[in-house]
C-alpha positions as CSV (number, residue, x, y, z in Angstrom):
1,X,0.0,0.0,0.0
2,X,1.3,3.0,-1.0
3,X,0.3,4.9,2.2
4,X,2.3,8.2,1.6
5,X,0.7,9.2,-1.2
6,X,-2.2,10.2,1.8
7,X,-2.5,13.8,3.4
8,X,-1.6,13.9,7.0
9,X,-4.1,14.6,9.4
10,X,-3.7,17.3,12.4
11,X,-5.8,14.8,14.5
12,X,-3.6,12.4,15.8
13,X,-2.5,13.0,19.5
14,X,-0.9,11.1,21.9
15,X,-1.7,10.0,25.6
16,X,0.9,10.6,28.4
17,X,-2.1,8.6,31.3
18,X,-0.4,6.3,32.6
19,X,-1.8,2.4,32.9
20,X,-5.0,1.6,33.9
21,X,-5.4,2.0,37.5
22,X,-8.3,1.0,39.7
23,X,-12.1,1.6,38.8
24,X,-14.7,2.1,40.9
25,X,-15.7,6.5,42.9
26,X,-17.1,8.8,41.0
27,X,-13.8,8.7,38.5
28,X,-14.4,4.9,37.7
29,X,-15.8,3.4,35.1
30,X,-19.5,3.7,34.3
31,X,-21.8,0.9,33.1
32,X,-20.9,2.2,29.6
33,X,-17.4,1.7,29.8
34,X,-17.9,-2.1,31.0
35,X,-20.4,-2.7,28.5
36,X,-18.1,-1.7,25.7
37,X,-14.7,-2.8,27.4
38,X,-16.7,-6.4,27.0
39,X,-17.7,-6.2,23.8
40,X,-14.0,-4.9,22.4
41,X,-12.5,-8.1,24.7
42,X,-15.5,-10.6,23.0
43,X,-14.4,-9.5,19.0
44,X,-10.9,-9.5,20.0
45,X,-11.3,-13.4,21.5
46,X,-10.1,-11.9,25.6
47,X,-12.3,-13.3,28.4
48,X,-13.9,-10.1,29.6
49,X,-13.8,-10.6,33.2
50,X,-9.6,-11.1,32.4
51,X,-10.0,-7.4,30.9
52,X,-12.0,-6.0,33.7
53,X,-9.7,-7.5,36.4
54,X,-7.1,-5.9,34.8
55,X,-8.4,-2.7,34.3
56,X,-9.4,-2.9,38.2
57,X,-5.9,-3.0,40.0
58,X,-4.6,-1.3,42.7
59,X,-3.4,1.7,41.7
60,X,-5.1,4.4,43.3
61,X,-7.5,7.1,41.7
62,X,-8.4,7.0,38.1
63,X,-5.5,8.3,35.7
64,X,-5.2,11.5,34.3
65,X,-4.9,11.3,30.6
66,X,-2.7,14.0,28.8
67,X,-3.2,14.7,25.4
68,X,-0.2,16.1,23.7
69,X,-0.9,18.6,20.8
70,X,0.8,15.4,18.2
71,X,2.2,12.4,18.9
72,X,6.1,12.0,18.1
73,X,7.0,11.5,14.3
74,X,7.4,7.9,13.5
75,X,6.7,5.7,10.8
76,X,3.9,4.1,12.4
77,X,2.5,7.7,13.2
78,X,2.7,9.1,9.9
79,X,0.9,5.9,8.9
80,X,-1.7,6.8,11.3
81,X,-1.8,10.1,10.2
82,X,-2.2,9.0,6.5
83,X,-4.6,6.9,6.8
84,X,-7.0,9.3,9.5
85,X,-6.2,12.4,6.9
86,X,-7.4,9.7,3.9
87,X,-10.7,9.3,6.2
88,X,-11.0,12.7,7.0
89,X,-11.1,13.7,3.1
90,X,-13.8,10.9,1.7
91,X,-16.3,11.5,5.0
92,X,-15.6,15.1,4.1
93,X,-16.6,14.9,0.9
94,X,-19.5,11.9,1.1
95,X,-21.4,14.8,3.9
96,X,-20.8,17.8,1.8
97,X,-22.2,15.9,-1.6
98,X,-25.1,15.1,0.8
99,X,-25.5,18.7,1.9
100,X,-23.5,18.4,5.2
101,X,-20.8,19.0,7.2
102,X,-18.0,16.1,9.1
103,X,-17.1,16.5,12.4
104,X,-13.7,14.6,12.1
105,X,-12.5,12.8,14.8
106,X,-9.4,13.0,16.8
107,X,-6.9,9.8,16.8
108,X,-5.2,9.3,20.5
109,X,-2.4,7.0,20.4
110,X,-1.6,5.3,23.9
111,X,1.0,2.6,25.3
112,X,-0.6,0.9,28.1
113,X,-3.6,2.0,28.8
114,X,-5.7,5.6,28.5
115,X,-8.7,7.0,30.1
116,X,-11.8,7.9,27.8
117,X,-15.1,9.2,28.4
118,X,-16.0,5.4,27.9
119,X,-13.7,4.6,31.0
120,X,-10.3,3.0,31.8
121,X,-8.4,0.9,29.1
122,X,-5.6,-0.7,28.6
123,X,-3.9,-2.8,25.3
124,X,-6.0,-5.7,26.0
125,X,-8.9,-4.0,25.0
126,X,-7.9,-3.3,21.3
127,X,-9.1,-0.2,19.1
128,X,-11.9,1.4,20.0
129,X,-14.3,4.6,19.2
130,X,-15.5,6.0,22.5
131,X,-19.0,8.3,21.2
132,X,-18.9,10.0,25.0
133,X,-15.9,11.8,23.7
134,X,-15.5,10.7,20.0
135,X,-12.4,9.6,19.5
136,X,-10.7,6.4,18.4
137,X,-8.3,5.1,20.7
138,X,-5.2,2.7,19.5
139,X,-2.1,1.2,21.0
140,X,0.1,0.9,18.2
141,X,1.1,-2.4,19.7
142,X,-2.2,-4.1,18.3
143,X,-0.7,-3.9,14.7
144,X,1.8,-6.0,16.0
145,X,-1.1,-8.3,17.1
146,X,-2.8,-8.2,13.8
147,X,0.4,-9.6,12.2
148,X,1.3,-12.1,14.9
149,X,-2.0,-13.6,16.5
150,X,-4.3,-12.8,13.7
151,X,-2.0,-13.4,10.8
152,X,-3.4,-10.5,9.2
153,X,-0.3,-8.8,8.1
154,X,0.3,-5.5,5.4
155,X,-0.6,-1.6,5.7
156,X,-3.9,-1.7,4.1
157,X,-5.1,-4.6,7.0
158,X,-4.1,-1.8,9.4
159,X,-5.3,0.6,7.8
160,X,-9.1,-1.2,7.7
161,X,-9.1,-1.3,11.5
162,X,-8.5,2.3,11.6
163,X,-11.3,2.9,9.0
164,X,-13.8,0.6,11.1
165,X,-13.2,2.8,14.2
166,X,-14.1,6.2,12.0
167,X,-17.1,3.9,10.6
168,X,-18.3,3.9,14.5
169,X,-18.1,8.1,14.5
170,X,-20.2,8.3,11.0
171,X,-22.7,5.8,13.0
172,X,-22.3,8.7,16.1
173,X,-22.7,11.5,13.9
174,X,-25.6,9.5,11.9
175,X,-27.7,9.0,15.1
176,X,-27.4,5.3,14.2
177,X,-25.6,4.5,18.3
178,X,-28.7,6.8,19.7
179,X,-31.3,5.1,17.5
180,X,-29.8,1.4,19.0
181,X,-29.8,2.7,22.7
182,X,-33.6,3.2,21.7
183,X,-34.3,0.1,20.5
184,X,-32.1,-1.8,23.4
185,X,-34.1,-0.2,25.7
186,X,-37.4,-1.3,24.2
187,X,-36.3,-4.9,24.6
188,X,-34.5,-5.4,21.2
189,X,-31.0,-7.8,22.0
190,X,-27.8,-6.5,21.7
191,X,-26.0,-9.7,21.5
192,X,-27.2,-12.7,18.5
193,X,-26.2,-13.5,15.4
194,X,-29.0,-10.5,14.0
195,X,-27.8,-8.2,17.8
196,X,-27.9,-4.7,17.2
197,X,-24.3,-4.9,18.3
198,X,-23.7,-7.0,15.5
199,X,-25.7,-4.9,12.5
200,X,-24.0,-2.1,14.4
201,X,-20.6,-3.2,13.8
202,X,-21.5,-5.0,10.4
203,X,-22.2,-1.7,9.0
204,X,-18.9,-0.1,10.4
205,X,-17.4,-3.0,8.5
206,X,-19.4,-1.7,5.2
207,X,-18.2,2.2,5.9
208,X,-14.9,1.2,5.8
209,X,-15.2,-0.6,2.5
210,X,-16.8,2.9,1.1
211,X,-13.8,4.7,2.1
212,X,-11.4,2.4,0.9
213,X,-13.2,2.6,-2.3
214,X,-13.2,5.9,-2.5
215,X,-9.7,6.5,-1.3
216,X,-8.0,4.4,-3.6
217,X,-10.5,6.4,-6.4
218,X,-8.4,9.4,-5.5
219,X,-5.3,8.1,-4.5
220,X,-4.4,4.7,-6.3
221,X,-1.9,3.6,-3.4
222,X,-3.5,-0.2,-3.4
223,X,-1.3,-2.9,-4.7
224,X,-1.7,-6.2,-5.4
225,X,-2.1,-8.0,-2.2
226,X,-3.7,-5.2,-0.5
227,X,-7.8,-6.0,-0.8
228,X,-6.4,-9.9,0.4
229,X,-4.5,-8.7,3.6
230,X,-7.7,-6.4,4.8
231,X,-10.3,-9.5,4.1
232,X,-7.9,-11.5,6.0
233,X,-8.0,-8.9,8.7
234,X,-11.8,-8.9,8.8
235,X,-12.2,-13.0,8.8
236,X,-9.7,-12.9,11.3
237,X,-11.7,-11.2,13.7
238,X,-15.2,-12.7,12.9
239,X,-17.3,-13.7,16.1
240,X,-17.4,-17.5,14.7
241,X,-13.4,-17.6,14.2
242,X,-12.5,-16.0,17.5
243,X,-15.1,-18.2,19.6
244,X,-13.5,-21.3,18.2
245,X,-10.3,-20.5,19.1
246,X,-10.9,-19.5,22.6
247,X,-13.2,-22.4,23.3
248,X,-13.3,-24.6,20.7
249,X,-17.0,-24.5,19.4
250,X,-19.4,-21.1,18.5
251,X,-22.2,-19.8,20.4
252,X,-23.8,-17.5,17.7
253,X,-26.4,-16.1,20.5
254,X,-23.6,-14.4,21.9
255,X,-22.5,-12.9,18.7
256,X,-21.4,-9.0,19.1
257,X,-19.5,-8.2,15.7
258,X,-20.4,-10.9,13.4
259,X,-18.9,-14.0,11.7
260,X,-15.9,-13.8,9.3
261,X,-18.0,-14.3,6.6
262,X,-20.4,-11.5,7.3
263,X,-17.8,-9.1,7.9
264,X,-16.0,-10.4,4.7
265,X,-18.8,-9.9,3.0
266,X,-19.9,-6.2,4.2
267,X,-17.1,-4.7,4.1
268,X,-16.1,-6.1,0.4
269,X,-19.6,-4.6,-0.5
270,X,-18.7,-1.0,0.5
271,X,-15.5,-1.6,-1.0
272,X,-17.0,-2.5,-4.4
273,X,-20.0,-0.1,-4.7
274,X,-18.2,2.8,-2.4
275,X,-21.5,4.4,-1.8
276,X,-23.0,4.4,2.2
277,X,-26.6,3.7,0.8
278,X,-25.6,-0.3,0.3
279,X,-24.8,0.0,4.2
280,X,-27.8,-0.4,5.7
281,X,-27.1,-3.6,7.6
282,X,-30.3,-2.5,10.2
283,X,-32.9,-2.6,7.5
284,X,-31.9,-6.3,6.0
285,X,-33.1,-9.2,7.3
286,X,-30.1,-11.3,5.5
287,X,-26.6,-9.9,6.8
């Protein structure tokens, strides 16, 4: 992937908090932040309560987080960087063709473990888009993870996590996470193989494939090998995959972000039609 060719973004930070550090006062973590701590630890294959115990160490008050003004220069930060600007441009221009404006998101980088408006986390957890605060929070170390433990290795599988994440802020900005809480509250389950955590995350999937479609459109940086390494990436963390490796058989009720083959297949579909409209994972009965 030819990942320079991308405009550097002005929203990528870094946090200086330290690790995670106990939970619990009226700095702890809220029953937001443990719902979406669990549901990061169930895609990425972690035992929740693992995660949580971690997070829940003695270390005294809930850390501070300090966001620099940028993170240092490095070549996994101005991938970052490339990538989030690459974002920043298509959402840009999908809301203003629509009659809109983006709200980008800011990017923060952490080692360890960070404090969000979603609550404490550390590198266990994986990416995640907190909508309290709307950011995306990564530890550079999970590339390393994608690589190693998910065998999902190359630029452009990195660079469809990242995207995923931003799909969860277009959801935010959409109203989509509001119109869910709704529906959750009126008895419709979050967890299943048709969850609204699973459309939800389905259709993240697909908004990443419209950018990626639309980036390359601009920027032709995709070589050959790229499209493979980011389906890899997606089938890699499929609810099916990751259950039968942690336990040896699948429990599809407790489905959050999908099988491999439905976030294969989501995410090729924004990548082949590039337009948000073939996205509506909420409104189809066959995902």
């Amino acid at each position: 992937m030819l990942w320079q060719k991308g405009r550097r973004s002005d929203n990528v930070v870094s946090s200086s908090g330290g690790g995670a550090r106990r939970l619990g006062g009226a700095g702890g973590m809220g029953l937001g932040g443990i719902v979406i701590v669990c549901l990061i630890s169930w895609a990425l294959g972690k035992n929740p309560l693992e995660v949580l115990s971690l997070l829940m160490q003695d270390g005294g008050g809930p850390a501070q987080t300090q966001i620099e003004s940028a993170p240092p220069s490095t070549q996994t930060t101005e991938f970052v960087r490339a990538i989030l600007g690459s974002t920043e441009d298509v959402w840009n221009r999908v809301y203003a063709q629509a009659g809109g404006q983006y709200k980008q998101p800011r990017l923060v980088l952490f080692q360890g473990g960070v404090n969000s408006a979603c609550g404490m986390a550390n590198s266990a957890v994986g990416p995640f888009y907190c909508p309290g605060d709307q950011q995306v929070y990564l530890d550079t170390s999970f590339f390393d993870e994608l690589s190693n433990r998910f065998q999902a290795a190359g630029d452009f599988a990195r660079a469809y996590v990242i995207a995923h994440e931003v799909g969860h802020h277009v959801q935010n900005l959409m109203g989509v996470m509001r119109k869910s809480e709704q529906l959750q509250r009126q008895g419709v389950p979050m967890e299943g193989a048709t969850g609204l955590s699973v459309r939800q995350e389905l259709q993240a999937d697909c908004f990443a494939g419209v950018w990626a479609n639309q980036a390359q459109a601009q920027l032709q940086w995709l070589e050959k090998g790229d499209v493979e390494s980011a389906l890899a990436a997606a089938t890699a963390i499929g609810d099916d995959k990751l259950q039968k490796q942690s336990r040896g058989y699948v429990v599809p009720d407790s489905f959050t972000h999908g099988s491999s083959a439905q976030r294969v297949r989501w995410f090729r579909l924004g990548l082949e039609r590039g337009d948000i409209n073939v996205c509506d994972t909420f409104g189809t009965q066959q995902l």
